[in-house]
VOGU-3710 file (C-alpha; in Angstrom, 3 decimals, decimal comma):
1> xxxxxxxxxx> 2,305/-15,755/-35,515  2,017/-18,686/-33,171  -1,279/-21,193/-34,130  -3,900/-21,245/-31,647  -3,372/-25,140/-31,593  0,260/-24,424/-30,847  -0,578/-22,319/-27,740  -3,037/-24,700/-25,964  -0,465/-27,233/-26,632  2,211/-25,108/-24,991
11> xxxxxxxxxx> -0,300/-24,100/-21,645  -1,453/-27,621/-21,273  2,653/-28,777/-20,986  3,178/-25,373/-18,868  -0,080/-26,537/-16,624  0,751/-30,275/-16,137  4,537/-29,533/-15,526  3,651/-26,641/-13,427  1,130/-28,877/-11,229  2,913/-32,644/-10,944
21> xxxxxxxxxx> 5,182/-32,083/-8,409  1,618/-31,575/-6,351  -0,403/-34,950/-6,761  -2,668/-35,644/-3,945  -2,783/-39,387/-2,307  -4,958/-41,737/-1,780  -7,879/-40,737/0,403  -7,569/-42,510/3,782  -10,438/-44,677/5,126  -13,505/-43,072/6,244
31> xxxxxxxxxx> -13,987/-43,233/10,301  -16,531/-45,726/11,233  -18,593/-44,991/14,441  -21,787/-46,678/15,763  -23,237/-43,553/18,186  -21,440/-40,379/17,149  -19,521/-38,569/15,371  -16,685/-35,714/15,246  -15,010/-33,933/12,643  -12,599/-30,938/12,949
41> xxxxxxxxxx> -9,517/-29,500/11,576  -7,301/-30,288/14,938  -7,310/-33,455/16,354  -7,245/-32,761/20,474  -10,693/-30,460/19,516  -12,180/-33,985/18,166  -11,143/-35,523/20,960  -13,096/-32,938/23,052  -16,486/-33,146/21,206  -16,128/-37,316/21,243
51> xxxxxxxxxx> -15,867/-37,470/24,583  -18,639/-34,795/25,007  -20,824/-37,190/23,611  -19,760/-40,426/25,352  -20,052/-38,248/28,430  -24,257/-37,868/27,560  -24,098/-34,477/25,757  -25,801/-34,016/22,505  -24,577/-32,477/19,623  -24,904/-29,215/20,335
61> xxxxxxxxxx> -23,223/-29,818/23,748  -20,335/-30,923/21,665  -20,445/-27,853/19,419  -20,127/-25,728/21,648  -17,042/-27,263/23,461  -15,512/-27,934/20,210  -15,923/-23,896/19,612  -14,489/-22,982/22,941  -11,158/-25,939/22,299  -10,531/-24,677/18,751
71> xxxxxxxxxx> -10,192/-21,458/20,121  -7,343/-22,378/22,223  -5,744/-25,444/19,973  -6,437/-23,746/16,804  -5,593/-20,352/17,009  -5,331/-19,476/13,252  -8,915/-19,795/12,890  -10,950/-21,256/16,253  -11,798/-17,733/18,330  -13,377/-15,939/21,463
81> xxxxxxxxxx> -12,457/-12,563/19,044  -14,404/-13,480/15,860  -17,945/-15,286/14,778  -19,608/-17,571/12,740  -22,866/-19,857/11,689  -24,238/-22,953/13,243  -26,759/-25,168/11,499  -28,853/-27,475/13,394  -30,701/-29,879/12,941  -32,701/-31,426/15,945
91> xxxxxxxxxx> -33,804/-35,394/16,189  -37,878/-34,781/16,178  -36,832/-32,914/12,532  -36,974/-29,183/13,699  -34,137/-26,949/11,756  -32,712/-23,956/13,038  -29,577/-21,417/11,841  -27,699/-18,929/14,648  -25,789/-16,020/13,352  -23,273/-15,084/15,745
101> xxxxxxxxxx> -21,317/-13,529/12,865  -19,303/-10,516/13,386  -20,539/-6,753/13,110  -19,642/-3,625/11,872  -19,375/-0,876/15,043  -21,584/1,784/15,457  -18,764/4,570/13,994  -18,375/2,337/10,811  -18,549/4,271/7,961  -19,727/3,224/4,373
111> xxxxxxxxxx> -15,802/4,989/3,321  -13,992/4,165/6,556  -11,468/2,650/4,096  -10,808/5,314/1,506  -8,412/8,252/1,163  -9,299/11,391/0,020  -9,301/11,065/-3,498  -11,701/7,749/-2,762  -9,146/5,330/-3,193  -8,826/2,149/-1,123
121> xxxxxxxxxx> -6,015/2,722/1,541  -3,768/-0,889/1,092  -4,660/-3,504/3,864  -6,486/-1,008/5,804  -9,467/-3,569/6,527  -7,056/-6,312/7,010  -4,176/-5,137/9,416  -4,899/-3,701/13,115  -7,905/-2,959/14,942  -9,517/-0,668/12,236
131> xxxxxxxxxx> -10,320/-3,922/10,631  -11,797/-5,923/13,611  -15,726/-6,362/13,727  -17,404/-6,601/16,773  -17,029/-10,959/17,611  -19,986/-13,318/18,702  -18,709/-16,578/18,937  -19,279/-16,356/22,800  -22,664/-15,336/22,802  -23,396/-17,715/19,922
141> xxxxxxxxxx> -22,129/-20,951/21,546  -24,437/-19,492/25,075  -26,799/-19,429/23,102  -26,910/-22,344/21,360  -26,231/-24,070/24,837  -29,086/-23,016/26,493  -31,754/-23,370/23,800  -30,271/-26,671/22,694  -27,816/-27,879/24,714  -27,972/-30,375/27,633
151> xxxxxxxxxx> -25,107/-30,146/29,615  -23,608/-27,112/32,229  -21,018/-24,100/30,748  -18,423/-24,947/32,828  -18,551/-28,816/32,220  -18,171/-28,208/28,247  -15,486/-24,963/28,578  -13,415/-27,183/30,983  -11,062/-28,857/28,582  -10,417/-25,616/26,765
161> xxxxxxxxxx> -9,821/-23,855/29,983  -7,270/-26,706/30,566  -5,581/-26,632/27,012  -4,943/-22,866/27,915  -3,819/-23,012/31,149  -2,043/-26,080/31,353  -1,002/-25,984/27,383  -0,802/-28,157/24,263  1,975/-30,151/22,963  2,750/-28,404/18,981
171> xxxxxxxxxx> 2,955/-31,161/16,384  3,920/-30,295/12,681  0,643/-28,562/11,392  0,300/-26,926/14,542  3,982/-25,231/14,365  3,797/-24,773/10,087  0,515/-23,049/11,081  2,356/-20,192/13,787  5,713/-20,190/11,595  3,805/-19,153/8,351
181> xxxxxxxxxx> 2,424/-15,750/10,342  5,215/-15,305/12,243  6,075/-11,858/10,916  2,950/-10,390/11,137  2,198/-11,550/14,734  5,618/-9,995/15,744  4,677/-6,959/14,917  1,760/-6,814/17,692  3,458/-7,144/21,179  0,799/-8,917/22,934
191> xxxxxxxxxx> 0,631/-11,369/20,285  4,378/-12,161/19,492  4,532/-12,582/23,359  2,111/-15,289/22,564  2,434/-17,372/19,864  6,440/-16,519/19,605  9,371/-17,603/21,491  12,156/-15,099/22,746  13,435/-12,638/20,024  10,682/-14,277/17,703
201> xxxxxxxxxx> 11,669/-17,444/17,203  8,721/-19,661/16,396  7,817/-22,628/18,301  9,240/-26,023/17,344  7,588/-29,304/17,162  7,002/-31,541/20,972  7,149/-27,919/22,477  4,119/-26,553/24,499  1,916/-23,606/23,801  1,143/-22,362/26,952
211> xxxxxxxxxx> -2,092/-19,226/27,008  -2,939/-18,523/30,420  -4,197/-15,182/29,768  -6,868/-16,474/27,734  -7,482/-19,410/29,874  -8,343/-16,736/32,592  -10,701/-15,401/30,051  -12,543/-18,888/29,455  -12,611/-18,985/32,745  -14,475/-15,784/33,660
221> xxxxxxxxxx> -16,547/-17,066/30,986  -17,520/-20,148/32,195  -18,434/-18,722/35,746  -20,278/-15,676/34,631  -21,530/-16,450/31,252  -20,904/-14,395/28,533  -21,258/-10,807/30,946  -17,804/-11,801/32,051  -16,461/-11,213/27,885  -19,313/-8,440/26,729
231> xxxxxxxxxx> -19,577/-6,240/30,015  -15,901/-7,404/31,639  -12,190/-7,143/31,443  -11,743/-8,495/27,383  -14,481/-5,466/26,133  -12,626/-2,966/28,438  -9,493/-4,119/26,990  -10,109/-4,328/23,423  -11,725/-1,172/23,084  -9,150/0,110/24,820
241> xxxxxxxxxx> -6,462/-1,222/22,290  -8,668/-0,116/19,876  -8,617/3,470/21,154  -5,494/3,637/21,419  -4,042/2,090/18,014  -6,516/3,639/15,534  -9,745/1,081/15,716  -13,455/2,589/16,499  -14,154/-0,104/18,496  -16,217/1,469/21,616
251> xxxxxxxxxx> -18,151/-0,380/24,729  -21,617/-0,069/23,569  -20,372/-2,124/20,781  -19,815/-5,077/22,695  -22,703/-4,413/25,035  -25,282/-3,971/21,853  -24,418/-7,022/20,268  -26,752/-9,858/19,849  -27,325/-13,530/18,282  -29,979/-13,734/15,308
261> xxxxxxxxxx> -31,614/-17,083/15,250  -32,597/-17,581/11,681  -34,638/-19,700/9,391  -32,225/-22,022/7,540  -32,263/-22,069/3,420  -33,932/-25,189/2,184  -33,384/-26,731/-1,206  -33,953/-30,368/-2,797  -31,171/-32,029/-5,609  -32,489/-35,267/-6,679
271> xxxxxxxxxx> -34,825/-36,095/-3,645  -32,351/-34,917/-1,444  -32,735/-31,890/1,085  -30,500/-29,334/1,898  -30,633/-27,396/4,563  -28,017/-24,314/5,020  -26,715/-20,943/5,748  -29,329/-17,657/5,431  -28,207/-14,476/4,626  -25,977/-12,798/5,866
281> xxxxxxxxxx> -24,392/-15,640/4,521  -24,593/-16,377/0,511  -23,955/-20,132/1,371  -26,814/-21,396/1,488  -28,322/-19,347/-1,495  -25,797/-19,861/-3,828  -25,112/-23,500/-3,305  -28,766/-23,856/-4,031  -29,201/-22,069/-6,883  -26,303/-23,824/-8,639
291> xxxxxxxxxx> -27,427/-27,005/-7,382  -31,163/-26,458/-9,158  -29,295/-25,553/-12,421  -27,366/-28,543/-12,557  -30,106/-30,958/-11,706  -31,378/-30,068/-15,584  -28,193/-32,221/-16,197  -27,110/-35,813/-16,306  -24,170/-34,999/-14,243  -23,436/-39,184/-13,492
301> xxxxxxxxxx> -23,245/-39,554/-16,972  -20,800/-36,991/-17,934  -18,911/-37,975/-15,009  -16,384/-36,512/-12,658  -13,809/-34,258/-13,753  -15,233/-34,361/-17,798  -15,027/-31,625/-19,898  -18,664/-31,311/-19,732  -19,648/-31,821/-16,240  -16,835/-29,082/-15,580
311> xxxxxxxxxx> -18,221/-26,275/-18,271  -21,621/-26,990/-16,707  -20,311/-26,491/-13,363  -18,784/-23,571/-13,842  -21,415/-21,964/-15,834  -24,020/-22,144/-13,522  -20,932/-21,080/-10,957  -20,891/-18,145/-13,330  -24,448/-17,387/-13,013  -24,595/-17,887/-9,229
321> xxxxxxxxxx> -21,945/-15,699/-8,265  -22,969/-12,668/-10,208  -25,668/-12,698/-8,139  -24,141/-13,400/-4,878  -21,662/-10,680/-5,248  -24,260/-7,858/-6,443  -27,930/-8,630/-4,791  -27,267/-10,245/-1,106  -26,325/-8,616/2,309  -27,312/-8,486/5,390
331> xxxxxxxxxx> -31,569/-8,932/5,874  -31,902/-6,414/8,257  -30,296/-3,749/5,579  -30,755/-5,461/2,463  -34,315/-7,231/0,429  -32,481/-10,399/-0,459  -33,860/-12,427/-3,538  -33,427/-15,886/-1,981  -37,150/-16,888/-3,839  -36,151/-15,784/-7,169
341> xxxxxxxxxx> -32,761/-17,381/-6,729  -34,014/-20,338/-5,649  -37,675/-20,382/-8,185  -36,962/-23,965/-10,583  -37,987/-21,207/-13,481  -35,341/-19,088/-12,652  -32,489/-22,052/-12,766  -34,588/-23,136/-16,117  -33,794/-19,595/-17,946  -30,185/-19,713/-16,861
351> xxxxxxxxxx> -29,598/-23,121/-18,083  -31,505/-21,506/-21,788  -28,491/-19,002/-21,679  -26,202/-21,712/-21,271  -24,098/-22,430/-24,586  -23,177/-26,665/-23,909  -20,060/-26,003/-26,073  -19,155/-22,357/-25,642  -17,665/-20,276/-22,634  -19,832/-17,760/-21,819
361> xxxxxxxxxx> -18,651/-14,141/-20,904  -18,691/-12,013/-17,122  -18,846/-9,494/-18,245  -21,667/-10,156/-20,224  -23,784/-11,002/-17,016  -25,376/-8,570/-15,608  -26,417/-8,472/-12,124  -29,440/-9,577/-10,514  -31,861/-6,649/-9,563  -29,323/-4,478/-11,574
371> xxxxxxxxxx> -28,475/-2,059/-8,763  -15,275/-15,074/2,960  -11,406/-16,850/4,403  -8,492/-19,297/3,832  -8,647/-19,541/7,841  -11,668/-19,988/8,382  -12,624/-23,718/10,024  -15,406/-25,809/9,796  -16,648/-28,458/12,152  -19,647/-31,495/11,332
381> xxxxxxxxxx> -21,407/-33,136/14,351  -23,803/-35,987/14,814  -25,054/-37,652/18,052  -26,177/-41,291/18,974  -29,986/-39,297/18,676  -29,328/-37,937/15,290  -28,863/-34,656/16,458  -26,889/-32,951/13,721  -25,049/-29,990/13,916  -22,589/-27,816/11,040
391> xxxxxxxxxx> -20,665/-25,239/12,281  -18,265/-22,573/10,426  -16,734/-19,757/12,165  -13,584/-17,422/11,604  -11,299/-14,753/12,353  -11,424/-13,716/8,452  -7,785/-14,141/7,408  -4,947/-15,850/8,557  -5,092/-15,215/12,854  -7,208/-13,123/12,195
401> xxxxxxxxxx> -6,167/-9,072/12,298  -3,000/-10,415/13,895  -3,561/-8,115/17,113  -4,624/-9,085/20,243  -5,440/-7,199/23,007  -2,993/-6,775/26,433  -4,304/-9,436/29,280  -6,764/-10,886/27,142  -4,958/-13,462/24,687  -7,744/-13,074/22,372
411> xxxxxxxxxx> -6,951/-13,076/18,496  -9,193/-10,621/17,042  -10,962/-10,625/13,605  -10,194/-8,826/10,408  -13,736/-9,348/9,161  -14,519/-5,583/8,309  -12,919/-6,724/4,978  -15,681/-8,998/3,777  -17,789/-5,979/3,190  -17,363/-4,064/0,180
421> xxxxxxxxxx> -14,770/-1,430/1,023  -15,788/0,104/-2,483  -17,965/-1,533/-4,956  -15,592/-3,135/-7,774  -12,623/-3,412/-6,195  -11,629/-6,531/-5,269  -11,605/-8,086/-1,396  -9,380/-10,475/-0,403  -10,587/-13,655/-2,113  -10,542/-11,655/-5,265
431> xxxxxxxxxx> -14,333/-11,221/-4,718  -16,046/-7,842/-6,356  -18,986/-6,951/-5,082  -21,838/-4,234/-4,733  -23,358/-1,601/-2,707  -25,781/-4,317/-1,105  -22,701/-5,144/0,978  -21,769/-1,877/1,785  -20,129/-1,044/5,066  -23,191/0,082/7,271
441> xxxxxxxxxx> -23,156/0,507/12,015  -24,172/-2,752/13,495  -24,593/-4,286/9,942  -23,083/-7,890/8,971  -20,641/-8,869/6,267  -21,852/-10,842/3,731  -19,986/-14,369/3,901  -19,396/-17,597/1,914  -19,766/-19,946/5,032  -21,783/-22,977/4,309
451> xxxxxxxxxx> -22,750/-25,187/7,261  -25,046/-27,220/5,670  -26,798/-30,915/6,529  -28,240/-32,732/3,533  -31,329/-35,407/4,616  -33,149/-37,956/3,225  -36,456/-39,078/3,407  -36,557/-37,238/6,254  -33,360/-38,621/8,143  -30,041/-37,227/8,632
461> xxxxxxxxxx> -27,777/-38,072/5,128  -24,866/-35,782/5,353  -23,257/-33,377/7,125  -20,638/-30,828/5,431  -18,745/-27,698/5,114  -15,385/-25,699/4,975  -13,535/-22,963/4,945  -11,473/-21,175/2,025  -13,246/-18,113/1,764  -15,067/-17,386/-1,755
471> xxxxxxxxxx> -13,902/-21,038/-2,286  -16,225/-22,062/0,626  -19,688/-22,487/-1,575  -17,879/-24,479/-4,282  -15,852/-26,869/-1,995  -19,232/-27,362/0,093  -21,121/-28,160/-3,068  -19,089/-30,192/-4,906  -18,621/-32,618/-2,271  -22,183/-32,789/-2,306
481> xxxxxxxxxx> -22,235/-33,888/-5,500  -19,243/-36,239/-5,178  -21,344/-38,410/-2,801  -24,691/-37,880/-4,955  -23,720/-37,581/-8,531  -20,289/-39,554/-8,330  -20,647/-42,398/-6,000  -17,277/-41,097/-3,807  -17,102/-42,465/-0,151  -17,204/-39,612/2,083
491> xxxxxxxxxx> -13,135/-39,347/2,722  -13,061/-39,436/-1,474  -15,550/-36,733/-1,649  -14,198/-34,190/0,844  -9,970/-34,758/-0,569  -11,111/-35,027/-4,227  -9,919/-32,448/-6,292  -11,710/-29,294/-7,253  -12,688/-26,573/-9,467  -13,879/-23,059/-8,701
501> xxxxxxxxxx> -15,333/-20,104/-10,491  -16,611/-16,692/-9,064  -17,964/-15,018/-11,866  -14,857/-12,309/-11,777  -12,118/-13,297/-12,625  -13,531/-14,781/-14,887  -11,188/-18,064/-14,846  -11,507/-21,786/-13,623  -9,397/-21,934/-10,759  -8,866/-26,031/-10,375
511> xxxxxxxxxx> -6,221/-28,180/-8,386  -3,581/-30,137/-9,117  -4,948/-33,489/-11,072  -8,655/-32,407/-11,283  -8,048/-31,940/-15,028  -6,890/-34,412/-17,552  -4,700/-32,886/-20,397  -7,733/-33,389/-22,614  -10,122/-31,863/-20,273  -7,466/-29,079/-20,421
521> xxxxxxxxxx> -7,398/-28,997/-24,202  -11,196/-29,738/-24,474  -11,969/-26,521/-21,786  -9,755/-24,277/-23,730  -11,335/-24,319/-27,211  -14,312/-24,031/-26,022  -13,321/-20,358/-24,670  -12,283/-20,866/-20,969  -9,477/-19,570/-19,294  -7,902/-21,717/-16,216
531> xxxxxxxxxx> -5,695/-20,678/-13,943  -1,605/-21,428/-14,336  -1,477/-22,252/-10,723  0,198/-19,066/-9,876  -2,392/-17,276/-7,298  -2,685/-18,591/-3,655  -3,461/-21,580/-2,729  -6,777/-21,075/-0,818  -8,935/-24,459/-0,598  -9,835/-25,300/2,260
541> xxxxxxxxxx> -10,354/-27,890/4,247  -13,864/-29,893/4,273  -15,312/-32,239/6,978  -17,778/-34,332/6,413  -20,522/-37,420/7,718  -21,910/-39,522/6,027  -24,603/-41,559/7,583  -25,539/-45,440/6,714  -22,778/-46,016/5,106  -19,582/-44,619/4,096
551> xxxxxxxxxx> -21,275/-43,850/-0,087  -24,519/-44,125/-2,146  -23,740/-47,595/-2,831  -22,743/-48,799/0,654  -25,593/-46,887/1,822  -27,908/-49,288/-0,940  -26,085/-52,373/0,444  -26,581/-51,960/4,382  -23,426/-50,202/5,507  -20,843/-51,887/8,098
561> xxxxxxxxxx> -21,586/-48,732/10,455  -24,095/-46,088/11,614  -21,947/-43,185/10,993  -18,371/-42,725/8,848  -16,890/-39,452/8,817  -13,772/-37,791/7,426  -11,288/-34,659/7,506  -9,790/-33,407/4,419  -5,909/-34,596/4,128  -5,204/-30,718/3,903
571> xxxxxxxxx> -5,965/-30,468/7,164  -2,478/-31,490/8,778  -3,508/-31,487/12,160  -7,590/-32,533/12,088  -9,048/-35,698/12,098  -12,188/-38,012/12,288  -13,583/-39,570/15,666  -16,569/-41,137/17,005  -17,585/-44,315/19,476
//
C-alpha cells in the first residue's frame, strides 16, 4: 500500500505540473489620476464614465452611463434584461445600497424546477425563459439618477444609444467572449441573429457589432424613462416570448417591480471601515464576518500565500459560508442574522473551534439557526468630490439565459437559478443551500455580489468588487486584505492569486502559483483537500481604487497621485481611466 508521504509527494508533482503552463505576469502599473476615476471590465465603457466626469457629472452620473454602455459593449454580462447592487457613498459621508436585483414572478413556485418524483429537471433554471427573473437594472440606474445623480437621462444613455446604433469595433476579448457561447446563442433565433454572423459564424476581430434593436430600446428609454421598458414594447415582448416558449413571465410582473433602497452592511478590520452589500446579497455579511475572525490573527506576519495565513483563511471561509448558504435570503421573506454574524463574540467562538494545525470538517458544521456568476461584472467609481460609487450587476451565467426576446435585443437573465431549486442540491457555483432561499413570487435570490468601499478615518480608502459567482465574497475580500495585511499596490492586489473555500465542497479551490510546493505539502498533512485544477475556471475579474496612493506604504509616504486604479489582467478587454 502506497505511504501517505508517497501520495502528497505524487499530488504536489500532479498539481505543479498540472498548473505551470498557467503562470500569471507581472501586474501592470496602477492608473494614476488626479480628479477621477474609472474602472470596468471593457475599455470603451471606461471611456464613457471618464468622460462623464470631465463633462461635470458625479459619480453616480457615471454609474449609471457606465450601466447603460456595458449593456451594449459587454453583452456577456452588462444588461437592460438582468439586475444588480450599487453602493454609494456620498462626499458629506452619507452611505446608501440600491437593490435593483432580479425577482422571482408572481407564478414562481417553491418546485417550479422539479419533476414528479421531486427531482431537479437538468438546466431547467438555467436555459430559456423559465429561468429568467423579472430585471431591474433600468429602474435601478433611474433611480439612482434622480436621487443622486446630476446630469439629464438622455445626456448619460447617449453614448450607449450610439454604441448600439452605430456599433462597436470587436477586439480579441470581445470576439473570445461571443465565440465561447456561440452554440448556445444559436439555438435562440433572435439572439444568433444578433451576436452571430450568417449560418453562425462568429464575429472576427476589427469587425463591428452592430444592435439597433436595442439601441431603439435605449432610446425609448431615454425619452420616456423607464415606462418606455416596464409598461412598453420590451415587457409586451418578453412576456410574450415567455408565453409562448414555456416561461411564466406575465405583465404585472414587470409593472409590480420596484427598487429597494437599503441600509448598507458596515464592518471595521484594523481601523478600517467597510461598507457593503445587504441582504439579499450575502456580500456584505459574509465578507464581514470572515474579516472579524481573521483580525484575531497576525495575518502580516504569517504572510501572503503561507501555510498558515491560508488554513486561517479558509477556516473562517468554512465557518462563513455555512452560514451564508443556510440562514440568509431575502429580508422581506427571511429574519436574517446579520448582528449575530457580525457580534466580535461570535467571530471570538469560531476562532475557539479553530484547530491552528488541523483541517476542520463540513460536515461537522452545522448551520446557523439550524433550520452568484462567472459573468457577472463589476464596476468601481470615484469623482474629483469623493463621491464613490461600487457597482455589480449580472445576467447570472454566461449571456445570461441565452434568449432574447424578438425586436427587443435584450439578453435576458437566468437568475431564477441562484435560489435554491431544492435544498442540498447543488446550484451552479457548486453552492448548497437551504430553505431560507427558497423559490418564493416577487422574492429575491440570494447573491454573492460585493460592491463594497472601504474608508478611513472617515475618507474614501478603497473601492472594490467582482464577479465570479460564489467566488465573488472571497475575491472581494482578499484583495482587501492584499492592500491592508500585505502591502500589495492596488493592480498587485486585484491580479494576485487566490484561494477559495465554500464550506461544501469542502476543498481549497486556489490558482495557478498561489501555493508553493511546501504550502502544498504543509496544507495537506494538516487534513485539507485542494483542488487538481480540474473544475471550471470561475474567478473573476476585480476592479479596484485605491486612493492617496497606489499601497499602504505609498499612502504613508505622500503618494505621486490622488487616485490609482486598476482592472484585473483577466479582464481581456477592461481597463483603468481617470483625468
Amino acid at each position: 500500500m502506497d505511504h501517505p508521504r508517497t501520495r502528497i509527494v505524487a499530488l504536489v508533482a500532479a498539481l505543479s505540473f498540472a498548473l505551470a503552463p498557467l503562470a500569471f505576469a507581472a501586474s501592470p502599473t496602477p492608473v494614476e489620476a488626479e480628479h477621477g476615476m474609472v474602472v470596468t471590465a471593457q475599455h470603451l465603457a471606461t471611456d464613457v464614465g471618464v468622460d462623464v466626469l470631465k463633462n461635470g457629472g458625479n459619480a453616480v452620473d457615471a454609474a449609471v452611463a457606465v450601466g447603460y454602455a456595458l449593456a451594449v459593449v459587454y453583452p456577456t454580462a452588462g444588461n437592460l434584461g438582468g439586475g444588480g447592487f450599487m453602493t454609494i457613498r456620498l462626499k458629506d459621508g452619507r452611505m446608501t445600497f440600491l437593490d435593483f436585483r432580479e425577482r422571482a414572478p408572481l407564478a414562481a413556485t417553491k418546485t417550479m424546477y422539479l419533476d414528479a418524483k421531486g427531482d431537479i429537471v437538468p438546466r431547467a433554471s438555467l436555459d430559456g425563459y423559465l429561468a429568467v427573473g423579472v430585471p431591474g437594472s433600468v429602474k435601478g440606474f433611474e433611480m439612482a439618477r434622480e436621487k443622486y445623480g446630476t446630469k439629464s437621462r438622455q445626456d448619460l444613455l447617449a453614448p450607449a444609444i450610439r454604441y448600439a446604433k452605430e456599433g462597436f469595433t470587436l477586439e480579441q476579448g470581445d470576439v473570445a467572449s461571443i465565440s465561447g457561447s456561440a452554440k448556445r446563442l444559436a439555438k435562440d433565433e433572435a439572439a444568433a441573429k444578433i451576436f452571430l454572423k450568417a449560418e453562425g459564424r462568429p464575429f472576427a476581430v476589427g469587425e463591428k457589432l452592430v444592435q439597433p434593436d436595442l439601441g431603439g430600446v435605449l432610446s425609448s428609454i431615454a425619452d420616456k424613462g423607464p415606462d418606455a421598458f416596464y409598461k412598453g414594447m420590451p415587457a409586451d415582448a418578453i412576456v410574450k416570448a415567455s408565453q409562448a416558449k414555456g416561461g411564466i413571465l406575465a405583465k404585472e410582473d414587470f409593472e409590480q417591480y420596484a427598487v429597494r433602497e437599503l441600509k448598507p452592511i458596515e464592518c471595521n478590520y484594523r481601523g478600517y471601515d467597510i461598507i457593503s452589500s445587504p441582504p439579499p446579497s450575502s456580500g456584505g455579511v459574509i465578507i464581514c464576518e470572515i474579516l472579524t475572525v481573521l483580525e484575531g490573527y497576525p495575518l502580516s506576519f504569517l504572510g501572503y500565500g503561507s501555510a498558515e495565513t491560508v488554513h486561517l483563511m479558509v477556516e473562517a471561509m468554512r465557518y462563513a459560508y455555512v452560514d451564508r448558504n443556510a440562514a440568509l435570503g431575502d429580508p422581506e421573506f427571511v429574519d436574517n442574522p446579520v448582528s449575530t454574524m457580525l457580534d466580535k463574540g461570535y467571530a471570538k467562538a469560531i476562532r475557539a473551534k479553530i484547530d491552528p494545525y488541523k483541517a476542520g470538517a463540513s460536515a461537522d458544521l452545522k448551520p446557523l439557526g439550524a433550520k452568484e456568476s462567472v459573468e457577472t461584472t463589476h464596476y468601481s467609481i470615484i469623482d474629483d468630490e469623493g463621491n464613490a460609487v461600487a457597482v455589480t450587476y449580472t445576467l447570472n451565467g454566461n449571456f445570461g439565459a441565452g434568449v432574447v426576446a424578438p425586436g427587443t435585443g435584450i439578453l435576458l437573465n437566468n437568475e431564477m437559478d441562484d435560489f435554491t431549486s431544492k435544498p442540498g442540491v447543488p446550484n451552479l457555483y457548486g453552492l448548497v443551500q437551504g430553505e431560507a432561499n427558497a423559490i418564493a413570487p416577487k422574492k429575491t435570490p440570494l447573491s454573492s455580489m460585493s460592491p463594497t468601499i472601504v474608508t478611513k478615518d472617515g475618507k474614501p480608502f478603497m473601492i472594490i468588487g467582482s464577479p465570479g459567482g460564489s467566488r465573488i465574497i472571497t475575491i472581494t475580500l482578499e484583495a482587501i486584505l492584499n492592500v491592508i495585511d500585505f502591502g500589495m499596490d492596488i493592480s498587485q492586489a486585484v491580479n494576485a492569486p487566490r484561494i477559495h473555500h465554500q464550506w461544501q465542497p469542502d476543498k481549497i479551490y486556489f490558482e495557478p502559483y498561489t501555493l508553493s510546493p511546501d504550502t502544498i505539502r504543509a496544507l495537506i498533512a494538516m487534513g485539507h483537500t485542494l483542488d487538481d485544477g480540474s473544475g471550471p475556471p470561475q474567478w473573476g475579474q476585480a476592479a479596484g481604487i485605491l486612493v492617496g496612493g497606489k499601497s499602504l506604504a505609498d499612502i504613508e509616504k505622500g503618494g505621486s497621485a490622488r487616485y490609482y486604479g486598476a482592472m484585473d489582467s483577466r479582464a481581456t478587454e477592461g481597463s483603468a481611466g481617470g483625468y
